[in-house]
N, C-alpha and C positions, 0 to 999 in steps of 0.2 A: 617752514610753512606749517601751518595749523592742518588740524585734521579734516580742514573740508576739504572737497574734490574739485578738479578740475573736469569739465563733463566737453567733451566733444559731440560736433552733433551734426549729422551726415551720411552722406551713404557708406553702409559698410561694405565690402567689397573684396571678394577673395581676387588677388592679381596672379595670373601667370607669368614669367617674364622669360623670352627664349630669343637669346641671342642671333642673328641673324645676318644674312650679305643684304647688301641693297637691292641685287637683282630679287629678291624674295617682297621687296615690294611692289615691285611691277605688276605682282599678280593683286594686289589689296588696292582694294576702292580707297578713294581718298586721298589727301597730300600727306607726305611725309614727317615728321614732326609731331603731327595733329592729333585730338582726341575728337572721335567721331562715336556716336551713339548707333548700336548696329542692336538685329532681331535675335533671337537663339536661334535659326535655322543661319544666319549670317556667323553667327559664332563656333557654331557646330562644325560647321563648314573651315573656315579658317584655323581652327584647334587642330582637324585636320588633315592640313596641311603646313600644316607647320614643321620644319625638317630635324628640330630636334625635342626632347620632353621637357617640355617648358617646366619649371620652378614655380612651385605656387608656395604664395604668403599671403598674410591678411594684411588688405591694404584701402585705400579711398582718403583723400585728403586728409581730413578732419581726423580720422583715424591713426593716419601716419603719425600727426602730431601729437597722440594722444598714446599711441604706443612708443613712442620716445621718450614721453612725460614718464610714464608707467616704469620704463627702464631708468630714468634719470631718480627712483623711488619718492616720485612724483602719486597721492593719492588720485586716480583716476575713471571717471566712466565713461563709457558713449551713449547715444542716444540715437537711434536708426533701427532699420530693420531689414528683419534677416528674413530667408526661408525656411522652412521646417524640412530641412532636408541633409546630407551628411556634409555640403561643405560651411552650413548653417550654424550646425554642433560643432565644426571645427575653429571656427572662427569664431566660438565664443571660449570655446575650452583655448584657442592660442591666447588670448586677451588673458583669461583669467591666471592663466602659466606665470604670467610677466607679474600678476598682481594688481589686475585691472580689476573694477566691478563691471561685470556686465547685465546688471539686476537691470537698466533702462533701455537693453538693446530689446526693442517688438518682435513677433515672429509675424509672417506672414505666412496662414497653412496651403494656399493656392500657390504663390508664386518661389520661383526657386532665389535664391541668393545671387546676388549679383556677380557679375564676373567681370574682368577689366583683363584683353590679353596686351600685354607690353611689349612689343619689340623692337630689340636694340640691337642698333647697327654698331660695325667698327668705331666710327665718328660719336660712338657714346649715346649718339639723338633717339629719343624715344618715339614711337607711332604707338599709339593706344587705339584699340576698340573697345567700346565697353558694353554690356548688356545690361541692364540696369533690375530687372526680374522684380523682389520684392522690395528694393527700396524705391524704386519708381511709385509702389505703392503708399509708401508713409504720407500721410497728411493727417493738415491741419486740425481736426478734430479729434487727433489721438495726441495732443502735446499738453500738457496740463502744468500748472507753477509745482505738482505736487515732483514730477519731472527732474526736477532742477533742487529740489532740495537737499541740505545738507553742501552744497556747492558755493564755491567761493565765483569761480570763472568759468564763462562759456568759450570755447572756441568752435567758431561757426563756419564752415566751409562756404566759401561763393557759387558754387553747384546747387545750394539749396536755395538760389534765386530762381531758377527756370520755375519754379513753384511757390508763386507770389505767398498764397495764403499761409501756405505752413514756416518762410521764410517768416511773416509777419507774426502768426502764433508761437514760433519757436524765443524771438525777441522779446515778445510780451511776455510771456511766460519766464524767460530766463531773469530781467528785468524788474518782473514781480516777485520772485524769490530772492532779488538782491545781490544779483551775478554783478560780476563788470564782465565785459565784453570785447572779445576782438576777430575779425571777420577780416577772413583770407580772401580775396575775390576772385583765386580760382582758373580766371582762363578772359581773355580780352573779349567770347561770346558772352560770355557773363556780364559785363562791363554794360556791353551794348543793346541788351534785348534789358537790362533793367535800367538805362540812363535815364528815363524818366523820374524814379523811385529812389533811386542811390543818394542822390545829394540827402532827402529828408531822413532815409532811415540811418546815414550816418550820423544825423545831426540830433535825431533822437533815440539811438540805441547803443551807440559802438565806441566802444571808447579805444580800441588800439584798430587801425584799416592797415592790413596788407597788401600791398599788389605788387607784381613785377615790374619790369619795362613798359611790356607790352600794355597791361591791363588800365597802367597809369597813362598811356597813351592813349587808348582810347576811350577813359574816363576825362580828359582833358583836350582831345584833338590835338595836341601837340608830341611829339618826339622827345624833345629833350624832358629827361627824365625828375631834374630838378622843377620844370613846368608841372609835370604832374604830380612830383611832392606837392608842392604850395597850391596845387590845383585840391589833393587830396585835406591837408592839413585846415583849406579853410572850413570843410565840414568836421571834423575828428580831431580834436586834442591832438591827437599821437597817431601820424600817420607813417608809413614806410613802404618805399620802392627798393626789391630786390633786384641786384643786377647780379647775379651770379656769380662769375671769375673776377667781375669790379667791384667787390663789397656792395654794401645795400645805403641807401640814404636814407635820414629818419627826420624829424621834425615832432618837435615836443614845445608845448607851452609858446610859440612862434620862433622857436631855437634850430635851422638847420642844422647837421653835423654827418660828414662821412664816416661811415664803420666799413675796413677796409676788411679782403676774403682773404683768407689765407692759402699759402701757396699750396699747391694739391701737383703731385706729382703720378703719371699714370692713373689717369680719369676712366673707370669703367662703365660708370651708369649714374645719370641723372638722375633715375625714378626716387623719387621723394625729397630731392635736395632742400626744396622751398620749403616743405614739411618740417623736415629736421631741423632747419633755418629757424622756422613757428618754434616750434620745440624749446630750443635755446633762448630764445628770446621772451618767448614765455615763461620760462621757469627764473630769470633775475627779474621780470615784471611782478611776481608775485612774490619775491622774497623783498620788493623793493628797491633795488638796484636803479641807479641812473640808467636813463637809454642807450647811451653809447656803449655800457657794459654788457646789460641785455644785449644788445648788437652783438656784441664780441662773442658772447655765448652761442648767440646763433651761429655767426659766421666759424666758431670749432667745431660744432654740431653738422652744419651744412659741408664743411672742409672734409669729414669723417664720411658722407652717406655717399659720396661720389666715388669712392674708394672700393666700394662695394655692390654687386648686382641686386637691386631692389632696395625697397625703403627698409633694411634692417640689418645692423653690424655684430659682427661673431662675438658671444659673450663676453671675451675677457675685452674687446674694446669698451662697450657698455661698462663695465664696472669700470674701465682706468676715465670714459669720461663722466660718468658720475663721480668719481672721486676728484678729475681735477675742477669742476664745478663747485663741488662743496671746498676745496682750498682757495679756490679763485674768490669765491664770497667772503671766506672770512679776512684774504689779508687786505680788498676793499674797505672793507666792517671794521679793520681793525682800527 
């Protein structure tokens, strides 16, 4: 890769993540699984109570994918914002550690830094609450093409749909500086509170759409997940439905093609798998790679984050899969 960056762009988000029994959610509003948007007095509250000290990292979609990039010694920035508060400074100083820029992350001096608590049952499944503080603030009038410059790729979280405008300013702007694009969708509410909007701004922004099962199900009304590929692919070039433990399905140039997951033994924690998924597949998209490789990059990537409690693996993994990445390329190349 050349020395322009890859810029994420999204909420940033310190995550806690504290392992738990299921009877511990009996007492949390909500269904199980789910990400629900909760108050700081709701947060306060649940932090709490919570029976052990939760684990904090810096975390939020778009971010995940963008600190896996950083570790893959992928040139990278984000673009979001923070509070002007300590876990604000922290999760600029974690970013910059890895080798990130974080010259495009905003501060917000009012509101506090967002927080996301995660937790995970024996069953591996995650329950998220998140509070959203200063990037609930970020909008559309603070996004400028000046943003985006020096960048090659945006990778755009589907969370920054709930906010039409800045969704649409973040496009323009990445777009006018001559990004290519690809846009995670995030969560199947996502899907449905923007079904009116989705089909056009894939069809004029996005050159690589992600979604899961779920999100391509209810981007298409149908189940079967192949339905929602070809549902997805007639808006976007290069569309792709993750299925997690069944590899993901991708669709290029009208080309379907399975990319199978690899087999993962003693599964601890989902939190960021689809992330790291991004991750992999991102980084053979910009060195060039056919899809099905990119795939495969993903699916080592996503195979590695399940393995581990939150979206981040203990140093000497990071360097063995940055290293088998960079051999994986060249004997493709060769």
């Amino acid at each position: 890769m050349n020395a322009a960056h890859v810029i994420g762009v999204g909420s940033p988000i310190v995550d806690r993540l504290a392992l738990v029994e299921d009877a511990f959610l009996t007492g949390v509003d909500g269904d199980k699984g789910g990400m629900e948007l909760v108050d700081t007095t709701s947060m306060e509250d649940l932090l709490g109570r919570v029976p052990v000290t939760p684990r904090v990292a810096p975390g939020g979609s778009a971010a995940n994918t963008i600190f896996a990039l950083a570790r893959l010694r992928v040139p990278t920035l984000l673009l979001g914002k923070l509070g002007d508060d300590a876990e604000g400074r922290y999760y600029r100083s974690a970013f910059e550690q890895i080798g990130g820029n974080s010259s495009r992350l905003k501060t917000c001096v009012l509101g506090a830094t967002a927080r996301c608590l995660s937790l995970v049952t024996p069953d591996s499944q995650r329950t998220m609450r998140t509070d959203l503080g200063a990037a609930a603030g970020f909008a559309a009038g603070e996004v400028s093409v000046n943003d985006f410059r020096n960048c090659r790729h945006a990778h755009i979280e589907g969370y920054l749909l709930f906010n039409r405008d800045l969704t649409l300013s973040v496009l323009k702007a990445a777009r006018a500086a001559g990004c290519t694009i690809s846009l995670d969708l995030g969560s199947f509410e996502v899907v449905r509170v923007s079904a009116d909007i989705l089909p056009e701004i894939l069809e004029r922004y996005v050159d690589v759409v992600m979604s899961n099962e779920d999100e391509a199900a209810a981007f298409c009304g149908d189940r079967n997940p192949r339905t929602g590929l070809a549902a997805l692919a007639r808006h976007c070039e290069l569309a792709i439905v993750k299925q997690g433990a069944r590899g993901a399905l991708i669709q290029a140039n009208g080309t379907a093609m399975d990319v199978p997951a690899l087999q993962v033994d003693g599964v601890k924690d989902t939190t960021g798998a689809g992330d790291f998924w991004a991750a992999g597949f991102l980084y053979g998209f910009l060195k060039g790679c056919e899809p099905w490789d990119c795939g495969h990059l993903g699916a080592v990537l996503g195979a590695q984050s399940v393995r581990y409690l939150g979206a981040d693996l203990p140093e000497t993994q990071w360097r063995s899969a940055a290293d088998y990445f960079q051999h994986y390329l060249q004997e493709i190349q060769a």
